[in-house]
PALUM-883556 format. One record per residue (C-alpha): residue in one letter; x, y, z. Coordinates in pm, whole numbers, plus 50000, padded with zeros to 5 digits. Each point is the difference from the previous one (the first is absolute). Example, Ala and Ser with C-alpha at 12.3 -4.5 7.8 and 13.67 -1.06 7.14 Angstrom:
BEGIN
A512304955050780/S501375034449934/
//
This chain:
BEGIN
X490474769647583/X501965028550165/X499304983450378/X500914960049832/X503285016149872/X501005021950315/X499414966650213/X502314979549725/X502425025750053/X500224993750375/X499734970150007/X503334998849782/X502145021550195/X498854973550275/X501214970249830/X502905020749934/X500915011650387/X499634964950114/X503514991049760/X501265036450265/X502624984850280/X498605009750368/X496135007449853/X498734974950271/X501625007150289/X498404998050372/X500635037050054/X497495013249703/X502195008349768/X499864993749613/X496805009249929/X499255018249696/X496985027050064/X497835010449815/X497865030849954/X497685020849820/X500455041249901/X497975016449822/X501935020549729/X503464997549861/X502265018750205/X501065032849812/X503265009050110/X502224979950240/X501975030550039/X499955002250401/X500675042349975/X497045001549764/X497754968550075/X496305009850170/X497314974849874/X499584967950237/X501124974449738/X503635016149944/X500255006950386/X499514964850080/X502784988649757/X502305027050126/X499144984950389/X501404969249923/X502845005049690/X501525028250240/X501485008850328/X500145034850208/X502375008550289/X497234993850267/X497004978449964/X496485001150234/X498644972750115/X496454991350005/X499604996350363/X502335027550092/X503035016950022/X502945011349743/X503234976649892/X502475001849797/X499884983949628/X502765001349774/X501805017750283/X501644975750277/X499925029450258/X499725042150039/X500725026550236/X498105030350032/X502045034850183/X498485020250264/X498645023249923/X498104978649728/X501435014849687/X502164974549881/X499334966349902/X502804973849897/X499394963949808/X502534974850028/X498754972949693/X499964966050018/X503034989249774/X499904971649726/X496645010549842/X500164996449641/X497605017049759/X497944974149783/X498304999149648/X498734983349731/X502815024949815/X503914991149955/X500865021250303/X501944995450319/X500475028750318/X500214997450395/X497285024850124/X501745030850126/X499445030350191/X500395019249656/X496494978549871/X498185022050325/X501555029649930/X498974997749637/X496614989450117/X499485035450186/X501505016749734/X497424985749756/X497055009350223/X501135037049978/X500835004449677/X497775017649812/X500784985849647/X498704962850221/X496835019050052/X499674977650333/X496395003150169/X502284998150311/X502765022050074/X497245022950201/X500024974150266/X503755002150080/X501105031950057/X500604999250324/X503094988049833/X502855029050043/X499115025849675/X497514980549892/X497265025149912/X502565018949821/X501724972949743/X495914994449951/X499455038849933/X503365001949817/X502005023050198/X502354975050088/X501534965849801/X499944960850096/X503665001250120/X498135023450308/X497404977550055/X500844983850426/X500654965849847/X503604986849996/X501914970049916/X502324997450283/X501884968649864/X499114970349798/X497674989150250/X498845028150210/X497455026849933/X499725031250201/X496435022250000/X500355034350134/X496635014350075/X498795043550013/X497754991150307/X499924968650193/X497234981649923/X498004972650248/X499134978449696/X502595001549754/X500714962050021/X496744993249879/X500555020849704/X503164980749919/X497334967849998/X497955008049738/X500534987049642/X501245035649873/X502774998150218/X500794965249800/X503655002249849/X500615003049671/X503484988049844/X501185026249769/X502144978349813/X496794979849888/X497995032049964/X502485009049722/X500374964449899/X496084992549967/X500255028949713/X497305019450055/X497614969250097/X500294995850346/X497264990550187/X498194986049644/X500784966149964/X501254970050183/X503715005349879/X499595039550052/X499924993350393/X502714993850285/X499484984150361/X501705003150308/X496484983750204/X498834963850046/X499134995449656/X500575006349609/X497935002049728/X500474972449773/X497235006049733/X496985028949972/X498144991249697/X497165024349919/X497645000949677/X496925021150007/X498634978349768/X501094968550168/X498414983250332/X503074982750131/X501845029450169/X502544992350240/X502905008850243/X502624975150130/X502225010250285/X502494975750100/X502044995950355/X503035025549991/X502974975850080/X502265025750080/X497495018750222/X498724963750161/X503694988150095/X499985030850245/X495935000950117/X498704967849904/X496905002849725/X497284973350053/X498004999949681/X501924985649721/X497735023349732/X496835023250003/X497755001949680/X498185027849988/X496724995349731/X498945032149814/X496244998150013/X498805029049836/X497095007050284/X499664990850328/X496984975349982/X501974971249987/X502184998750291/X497534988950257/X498744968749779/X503664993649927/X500965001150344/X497164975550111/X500404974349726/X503734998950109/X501645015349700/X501725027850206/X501625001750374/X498745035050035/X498085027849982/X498745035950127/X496585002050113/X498485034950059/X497284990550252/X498824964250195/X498954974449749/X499084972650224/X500124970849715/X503895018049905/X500924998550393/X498474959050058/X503334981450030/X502375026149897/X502465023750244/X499405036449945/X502215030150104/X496885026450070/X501045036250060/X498525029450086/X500855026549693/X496555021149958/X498685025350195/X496125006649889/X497745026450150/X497795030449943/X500565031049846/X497855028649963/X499715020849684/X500785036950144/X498445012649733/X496494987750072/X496635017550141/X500784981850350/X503674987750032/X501555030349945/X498855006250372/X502324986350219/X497554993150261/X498204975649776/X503124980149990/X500524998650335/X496934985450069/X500334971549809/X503564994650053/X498934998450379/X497124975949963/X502234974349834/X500364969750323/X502664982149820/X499284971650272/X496444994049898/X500594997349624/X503574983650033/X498004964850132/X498214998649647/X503255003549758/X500754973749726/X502994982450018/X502585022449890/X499275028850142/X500425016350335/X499275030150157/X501915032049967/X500605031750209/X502965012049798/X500775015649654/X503184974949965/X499514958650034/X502044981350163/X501744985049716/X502295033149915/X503494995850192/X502555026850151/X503544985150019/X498484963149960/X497515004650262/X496165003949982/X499175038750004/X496834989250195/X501904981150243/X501855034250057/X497165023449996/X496744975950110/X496865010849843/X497175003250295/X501675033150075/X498375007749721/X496224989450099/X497395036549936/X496954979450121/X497725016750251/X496984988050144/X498125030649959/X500605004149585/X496205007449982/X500365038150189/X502765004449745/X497754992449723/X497545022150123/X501695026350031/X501654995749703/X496264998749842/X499445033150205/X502915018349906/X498844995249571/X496125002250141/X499284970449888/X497234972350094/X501904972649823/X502984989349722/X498204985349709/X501504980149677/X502934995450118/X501934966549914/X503464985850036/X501424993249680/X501884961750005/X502124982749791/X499004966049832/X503454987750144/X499285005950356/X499784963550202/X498205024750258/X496725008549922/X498414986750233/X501345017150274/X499005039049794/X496834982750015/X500064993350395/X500945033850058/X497195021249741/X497934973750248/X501105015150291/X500025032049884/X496135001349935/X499294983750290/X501615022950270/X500345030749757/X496945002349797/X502754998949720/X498514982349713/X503374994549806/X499824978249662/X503044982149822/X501015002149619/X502414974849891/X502135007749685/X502754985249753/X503115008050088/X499715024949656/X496915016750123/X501735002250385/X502925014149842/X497955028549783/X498135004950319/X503325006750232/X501255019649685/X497085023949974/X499055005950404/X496804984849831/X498964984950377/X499335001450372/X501344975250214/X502754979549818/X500904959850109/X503875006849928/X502674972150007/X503145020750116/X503934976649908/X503195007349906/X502464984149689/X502474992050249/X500364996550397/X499885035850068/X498135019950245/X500675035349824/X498934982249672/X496554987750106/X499105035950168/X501335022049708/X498104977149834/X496745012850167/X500865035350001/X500714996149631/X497194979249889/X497345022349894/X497464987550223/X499585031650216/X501465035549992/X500715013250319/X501535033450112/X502264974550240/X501904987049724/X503215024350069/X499874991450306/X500084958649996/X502395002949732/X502095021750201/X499914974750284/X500814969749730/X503045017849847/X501505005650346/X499954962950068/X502544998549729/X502445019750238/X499314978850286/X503434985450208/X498454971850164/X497064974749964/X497535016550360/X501025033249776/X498644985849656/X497184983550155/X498825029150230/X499445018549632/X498004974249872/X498325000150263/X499555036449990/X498344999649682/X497994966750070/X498485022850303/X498825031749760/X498494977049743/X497714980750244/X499655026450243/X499155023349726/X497494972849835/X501565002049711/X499984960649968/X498044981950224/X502054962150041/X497714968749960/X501354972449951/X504144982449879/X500304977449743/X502184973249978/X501624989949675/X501474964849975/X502214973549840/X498684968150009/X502244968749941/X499764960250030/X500194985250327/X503304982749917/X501465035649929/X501845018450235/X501965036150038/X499035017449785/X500495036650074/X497345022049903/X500075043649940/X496575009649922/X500225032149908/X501354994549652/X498834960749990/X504014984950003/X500634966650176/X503524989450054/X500854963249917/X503564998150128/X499104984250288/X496774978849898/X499644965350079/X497724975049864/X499674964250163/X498204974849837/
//
């Protein structure tokens, strides 16, 4: 009944866009999409928003100063133009002028420089509580309004006139326009803050937008099966950058096992695939990019892998050109820590720093293994086994290598696949020797996915300091070859080290209807942005 009702329901807000003026015009626009998410956002609040459902509402009902696009590069958003000085520590924001802010509510403002500075003012407070504020202070006294040693009013973020905001930064940094692109750098109208009475971000009528769309209705009933959002075009935003889609509908599923057959019987425009599904991919357009990293790494801790030379040896006998032939659809083969998907000012990090630098393989890995052997006085390594989880599209490829490991190594390596639960209790408790780990990041950030495998728990290394050291720095760094060369840095000690031994990048994907078109696609925290989305039928 739930799946007969859901397709009623669409079908309805069909009929109803067909009665829309300009829904069937030759350039694609008009179309109402559709799409499953999982849960019900919880908080729409872009300063405090971090699951993927509120993120993806946020993408689409707001508007930053700068926005990245999906093949490249930085541009401005809700600001027409900017400057930056010198010596890279001041950046100005001239507004586009005539945006109004819309909602369901009785309420009526232009968006103003004071909505950004409010915004940045929010994400330091610390009676917001944002998750945040951390990432912004390069911002002039930012680490002290968040340790309290200074107020708001110091904070480097000033209203120069109705239409201008001015950001005055400690340290230039290479990759500060990025920051201003994420969704916590969203703006937030103060006015409706104080307006929404303590609701905003909690209800249809509780939220304001300055983006492509509004949100007309969010119904949500745990104990009901028709759970929806409506987003409608933003007139206001759409007489200055013109909005294709006349709606999106957003269906609250409850789990993710119905997207797929949704998808393929036509009921939705959309959805986000984690690996190749060949029947998902047969007549549809998908947007595949690379935003895993998985690999080896050793438990320190263990009889053997404590030994650095054991490492070595196997990191060496690892011919990524023999094994990359074999790899499923999906997948391809990786010499880095960081894939290709993470960006640096717009552009591909791995496009800046390419990976086969990165290659350890050496044709004569078996003398390393034997003297590693030597050096423990050993004969052999015995039950020993990679630990996998059930989620890994990969396998086979752990299998082609414990393959060639006992054929050129007298290595006879076996494989345990686990739940994610009993993976998880394994990483928790050091409770294994060779680990399959899948190494991404919550949003397109290069520090973020390495500090998330120095922090993860999976090995405990005396080089920790030291790669953090090297991370931190990067936060410092004046230009892009500066920020880069650190990450780079530390990409060089982990593999070089054998720390993590790369395998293999996985691509994550949207996957859309051939008559679809534009959609842009961020990965990292699953948002697509509709503004421009086209649909010809």
């Amino acid at each position: 009944m739930k799946h007969i009702r859901r397709t009623a329901f669409i079908f309805l807000f069909i009929f109803l866009v067909t009665l829309v003026p300009s829904c069937t015009e030759d350039d694609g626009s008009g179309h109402i999409f559709k799409m499953n998410i999982e849960n019900n956002p919880k908080n729409l609040d872009p300063q405090l928003a971090e699951d993927k459902e509120s993120l993806i509402i946020i993408e689409n009902m707001l508007e930053g100063l700068v926005r990245v696009l999906p093949e490249g590069g930085i541009v401005p958003a809700a600001a027409e133009s900017f400057d930056m000085s010198e010596d890279g520590l001041t950046y100005t924001f001239y507004l586009k002028q005539g945006r109004e802010w819309e909602s369901l509510a009785d309420f009526s403002e232009p968006v103003t420089a004071d909505d950004f500075v409010y915004t940045f003012h929010r994400l330091f407070d610390p009676d917001i509580g944002s998750p945040y504020g951390k990432d912004y202070v390069c911002i002039k006294n930012g680490s002290a309004v968040l340790n309290g040693t200074k107020g708001l009013n110091d904070l480097g973020v000033k209203a120069l006139d109705e239409y201008t905001v001015e950001f005055t930064l400690e340290y230039p940094y290479y990759d500060f326009l990025s920051l201003l692109a994420r969704s916590s750098a969203m703006p937030c109208c103060e006015k409706f803050f104080v307006f929404s009475k303590g609701r905003y971000g909690m209800a249809a009528d509780a939220v304001a937008s300055n983006g492509a769309f509004y949100l007309k209705e969010w119904n949500f009933d745990p104990y009901w099966d028709n759970n929806y959002l409506i987003m409608r075009r933003n007139i206001s935003y759409s007489e200055k950058n013109y909005v294709y889609p006349y709606s999106l509908n957003f269906f609250i599923t409850g789990d993710g096992t119905e997207h797929r057959d949704d998808f393929l019987s036509g009921n939705t425009d959309c959805c986000i695939a984690d690996r190749y599904d060949e029947k998902l991919f047969n007549d549809a357009v998908s947007y595949g990019v690379d935003s895993k990293t998985a690999g080896l790494v050793f438990n320190p801790n263990s009889e053997y892998f404590g030994s650095k030379p054991f490492r070595e040896a196997l990191a060496k006998s690892l011919n990524r050109e023999e094994y990359a032939r074999s790899l499923p659809q999906g997948l391809t083969v990786a010499y880095g820590v960081i894939p290709a998907g993470i960006t640096v000012q717009g552009r591909s990090y791995r496009e800046l720093v390419p990976d086969r630098t990165f290659s350890v393989y050496d044709a004569g890995f078996a003398e390393f293994w034997e003297t590693a052997l030597k050096s423990m006085k050993l004969d052999s390594v015995d039950n020993v086994k990679i630990t996998v989880p059930d989620s890994f599209s990969g396998i086979d490829i752990i299998y082609d290598i414990t393959d060639y490991w006992r054929e050129n190594l007298l290595f006879d390596c076996g494989i345990e696949v686990v739940s994610e639960n009993e993976y998880n209790e394994k990483v928790e408790s050091g409770d294994y020797e060779i680990l399959l780990t899948e190494l991404t990041a919550e949003q397109d950030s290069a520090y973020e996915l390495l500090e998330n495998f120095v922090n993860r728990g999976c090995f405990k290394s005396s080089e920790v300091p030291d790669l953090m050291a090297v991370l931190n720095s990067s936060k410092t760094a004046v230009s892009i070859s500066d920020g880069t060369e650190r990450f780079r840095t530390a990409e060089t000690r982990i593999i070089e080290n054998y720390l993590f031994v790369p395998i293999c990048y996985e691509s994550r994907y949207l996957v859309c209807g051939e008559d679809a078109a534009d959609l842009a696609y961020y990965p990292f925290d699953d948002t697509i942005w509709f503004g421009e989305a086209k649909y010809f039928d």
